[in-house]
C-alpha positions as CSV (number, residue, x, y, z in Angstrom):
1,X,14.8,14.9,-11.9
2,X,13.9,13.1,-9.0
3,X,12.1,14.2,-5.8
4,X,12.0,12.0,-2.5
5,X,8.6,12.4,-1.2
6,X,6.1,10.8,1.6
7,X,6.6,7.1,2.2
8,X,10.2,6.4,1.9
9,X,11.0,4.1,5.1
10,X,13.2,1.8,6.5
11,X,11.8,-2.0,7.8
12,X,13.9,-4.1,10.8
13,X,13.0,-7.1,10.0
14,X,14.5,-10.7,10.9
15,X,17.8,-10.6,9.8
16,X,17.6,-7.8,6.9
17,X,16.8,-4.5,6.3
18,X,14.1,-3.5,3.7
19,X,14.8,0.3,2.5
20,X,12.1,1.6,0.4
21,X,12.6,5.1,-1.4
22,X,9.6,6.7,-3.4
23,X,10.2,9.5,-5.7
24,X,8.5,11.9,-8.4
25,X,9.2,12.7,-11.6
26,X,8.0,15.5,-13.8
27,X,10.2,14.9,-16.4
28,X,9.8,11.3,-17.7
29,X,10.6,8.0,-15.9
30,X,12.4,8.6,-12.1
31,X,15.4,7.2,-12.1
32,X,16.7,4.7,-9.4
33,X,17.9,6.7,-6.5
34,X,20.3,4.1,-5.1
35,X,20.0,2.5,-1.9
36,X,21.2,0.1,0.9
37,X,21.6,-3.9,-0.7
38,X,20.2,-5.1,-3.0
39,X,17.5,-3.3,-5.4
40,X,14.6,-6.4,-5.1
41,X,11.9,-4.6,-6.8
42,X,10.7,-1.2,-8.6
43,X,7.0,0.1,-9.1
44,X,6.3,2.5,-11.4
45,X,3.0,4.8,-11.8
46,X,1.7,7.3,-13.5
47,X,-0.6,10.5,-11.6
48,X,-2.3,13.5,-12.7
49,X,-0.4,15.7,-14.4
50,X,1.9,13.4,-16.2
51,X,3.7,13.3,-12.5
52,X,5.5,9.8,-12.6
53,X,6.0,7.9,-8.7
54,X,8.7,5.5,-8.5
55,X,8.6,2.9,-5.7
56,X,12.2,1.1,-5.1
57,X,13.1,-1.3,-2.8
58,X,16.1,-2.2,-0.9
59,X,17.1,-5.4,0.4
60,X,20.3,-6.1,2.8
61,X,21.6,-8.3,5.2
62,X,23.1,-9.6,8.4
63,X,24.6,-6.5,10.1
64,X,22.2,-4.1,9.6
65,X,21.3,-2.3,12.9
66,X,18.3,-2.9,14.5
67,X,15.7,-1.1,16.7
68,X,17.0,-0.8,20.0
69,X,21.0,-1.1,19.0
70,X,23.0,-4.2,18.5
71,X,22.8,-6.2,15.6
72,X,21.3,-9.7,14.3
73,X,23.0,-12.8,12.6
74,X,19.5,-14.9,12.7
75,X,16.3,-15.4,14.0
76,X,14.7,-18.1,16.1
77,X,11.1,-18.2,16.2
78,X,8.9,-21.0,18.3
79,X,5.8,-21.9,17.3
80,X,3.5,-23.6,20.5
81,X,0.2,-25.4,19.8
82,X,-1.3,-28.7,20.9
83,X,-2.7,-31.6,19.4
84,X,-4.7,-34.7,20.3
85,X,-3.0,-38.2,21.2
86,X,-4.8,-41.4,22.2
87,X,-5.1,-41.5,26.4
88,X,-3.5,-44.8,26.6
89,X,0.0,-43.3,25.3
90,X,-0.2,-40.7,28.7
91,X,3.1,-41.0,30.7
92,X,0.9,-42.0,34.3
93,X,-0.4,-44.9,32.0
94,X,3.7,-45.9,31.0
95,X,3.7,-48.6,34.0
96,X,1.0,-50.5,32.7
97,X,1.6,-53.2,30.1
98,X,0.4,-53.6,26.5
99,X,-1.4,-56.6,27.5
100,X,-3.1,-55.1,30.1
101,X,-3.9,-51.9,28.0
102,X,-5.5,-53.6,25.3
103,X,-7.9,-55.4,27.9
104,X,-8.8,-52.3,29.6
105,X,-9.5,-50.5,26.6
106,X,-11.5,-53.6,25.2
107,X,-13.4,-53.8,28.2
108,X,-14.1,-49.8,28.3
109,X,-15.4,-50.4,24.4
110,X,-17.6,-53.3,25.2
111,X,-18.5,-52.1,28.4
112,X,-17.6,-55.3,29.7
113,X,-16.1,-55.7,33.2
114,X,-15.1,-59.1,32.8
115,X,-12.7,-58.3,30.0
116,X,-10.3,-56.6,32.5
117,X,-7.3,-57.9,33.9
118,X,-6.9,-59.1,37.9
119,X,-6.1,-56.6,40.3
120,X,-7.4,-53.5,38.8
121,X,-6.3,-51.1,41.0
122,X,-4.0,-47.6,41.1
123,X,-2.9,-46.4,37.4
124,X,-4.7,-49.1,35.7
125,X,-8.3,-48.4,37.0
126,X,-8.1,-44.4,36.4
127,X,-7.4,-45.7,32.8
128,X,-10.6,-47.6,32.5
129,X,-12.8,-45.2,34.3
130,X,-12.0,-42.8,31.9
131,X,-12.3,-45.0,28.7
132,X,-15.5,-45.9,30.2
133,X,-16.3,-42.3,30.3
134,X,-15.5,-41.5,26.6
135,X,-11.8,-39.6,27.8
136,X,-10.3,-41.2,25.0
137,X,-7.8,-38.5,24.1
138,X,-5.4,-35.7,26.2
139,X,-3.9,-32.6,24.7
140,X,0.2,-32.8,24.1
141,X,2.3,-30.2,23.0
142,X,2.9,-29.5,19.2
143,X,6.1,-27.6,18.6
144,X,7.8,-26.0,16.0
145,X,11.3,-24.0,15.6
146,X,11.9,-21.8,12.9
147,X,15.2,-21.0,12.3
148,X,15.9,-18.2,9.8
149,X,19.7,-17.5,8.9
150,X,21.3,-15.5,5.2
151,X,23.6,-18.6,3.6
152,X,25.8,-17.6,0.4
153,X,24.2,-21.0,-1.7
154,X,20.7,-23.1,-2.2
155,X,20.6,-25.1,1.0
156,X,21.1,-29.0,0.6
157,X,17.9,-30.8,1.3
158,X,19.7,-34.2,2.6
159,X,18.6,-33.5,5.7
160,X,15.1,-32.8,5.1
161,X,12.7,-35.6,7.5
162,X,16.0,-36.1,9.2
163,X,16.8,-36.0,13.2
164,X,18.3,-32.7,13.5
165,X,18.0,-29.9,16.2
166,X,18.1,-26.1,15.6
167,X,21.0,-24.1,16.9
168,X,19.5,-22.6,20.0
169,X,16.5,-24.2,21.2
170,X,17.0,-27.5,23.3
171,X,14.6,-30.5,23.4
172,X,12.9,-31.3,26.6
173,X,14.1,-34.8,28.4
174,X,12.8,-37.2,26.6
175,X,11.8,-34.9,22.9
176,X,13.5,-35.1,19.7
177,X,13.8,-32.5,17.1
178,X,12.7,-33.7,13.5
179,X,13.7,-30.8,10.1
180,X,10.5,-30.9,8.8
181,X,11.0,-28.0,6.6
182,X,13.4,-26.1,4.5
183,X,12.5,-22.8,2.8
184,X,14.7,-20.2,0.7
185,X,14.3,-17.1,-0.9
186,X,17.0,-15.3,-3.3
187,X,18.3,-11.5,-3.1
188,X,21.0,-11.0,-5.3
189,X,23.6,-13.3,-4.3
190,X,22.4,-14.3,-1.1
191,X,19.2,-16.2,0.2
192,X,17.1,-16.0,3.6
193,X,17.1,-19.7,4.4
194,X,14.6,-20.7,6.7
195,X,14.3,-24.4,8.6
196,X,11.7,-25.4,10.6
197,X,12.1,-28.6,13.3
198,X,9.0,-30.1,14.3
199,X,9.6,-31.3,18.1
200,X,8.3,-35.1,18.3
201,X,7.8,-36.1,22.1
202,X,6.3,-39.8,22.2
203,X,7.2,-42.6,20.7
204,X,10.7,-41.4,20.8
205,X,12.8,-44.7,20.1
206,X,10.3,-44.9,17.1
207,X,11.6,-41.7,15.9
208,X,15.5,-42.7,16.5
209,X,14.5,-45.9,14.4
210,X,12.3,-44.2,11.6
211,X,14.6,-40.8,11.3
């Protein structure tokens, strides 16, 4: 016979609903006790006594109920960081033209004022007076979007490195959203398919060209 005892719970999380029942048995093996979805796992242990303690685990999705009322199809998540890029790719600096760039920067390196170009002036001289101070990098923002949905099949991987944008989350003017990602875990006959889109903001046309 089974007795439900201290630890059984329910978990909200994402888009399912993880029910675990525990249970003791003084007469053998507990039994499973049934639950909500799909049984994903069972632990079984042995206490003093000869008491047995069963541990099930219940797995369903896409209309359970969640904290606070209403109910959730998917979930978005964004992940925000940063990351280094070379000074000379900083928007203020877009006027300025490769030719030009490449002397400044030489002339920083060398820390020779005749390499520059004529009329050094406005956008073009901030640029050197930071190379010439070792500034030689500014912090850009390093995105991701993780998009987690429950799909019936194995998702395709054809668009894997692709252009793509999550349902949801727009780009900024000027951004493009790269899948960088694909995840997916089975329960039963259904998986918890997860994407992530990496968004690329410079070099854009490179990206339409490359992706």
């Amino acid at each position: 016979m089974n007795i439900e005892t201290v630890g059984s719970q329910k978990i909200y999380e994402d888009n399912r609903t993880i029910e675990r029942k525990v249970v003791l048995s003084t007469a053998g093996s507990p039994s499973n006790p049934g639950g909500n979805g799909q049984l994903n796992s069972t632990e079984i242990t042995t206490l003093a006594g000869g008491i047995q303690r069963g541990v099930y685990e219940f797995v369903s999705f896409g209309t359970n109920e969640q904290v606070g009322g209403g109910q959730q199809q998917n979930s978005i998540e964004l992940l925000g960081g940063s990351r280094e890029v070379p000074i000379q790719t900083h928007p203020r600096f877009a006027n300025i033209s490769e030719d030009d760039v490449q002397a400044i920067t030489a002339a920083a390196e060398q820390n020779d004022s005749s390499l520059l170009p004529a009329n050094m002036e406005g956008d073009s001289a901030k640029l050197y007076e930071m190379l010439r101070r070792k500034v030689t990098h500014f912090l850009a923002p390093a995105v991701t979007a993780r998009v987690t949905n429950v799909e019936s099949s194995i998702p395709s991987l054809d668009d894997l490195c692709k252009l793509r944008g999550p349902n949801g989350v727009s780009a900024p003017q000027g951004s493009k959203w790269i899948l960088s990602g694909i995840s997916a875990r089975g329960y039963g006959t259904q998986y918890e398919v997860s994407r992530e889109y990496l968004l690329i903001g410079d070099g854009k046309e490179f990206a339409e060209f490359l992706y």
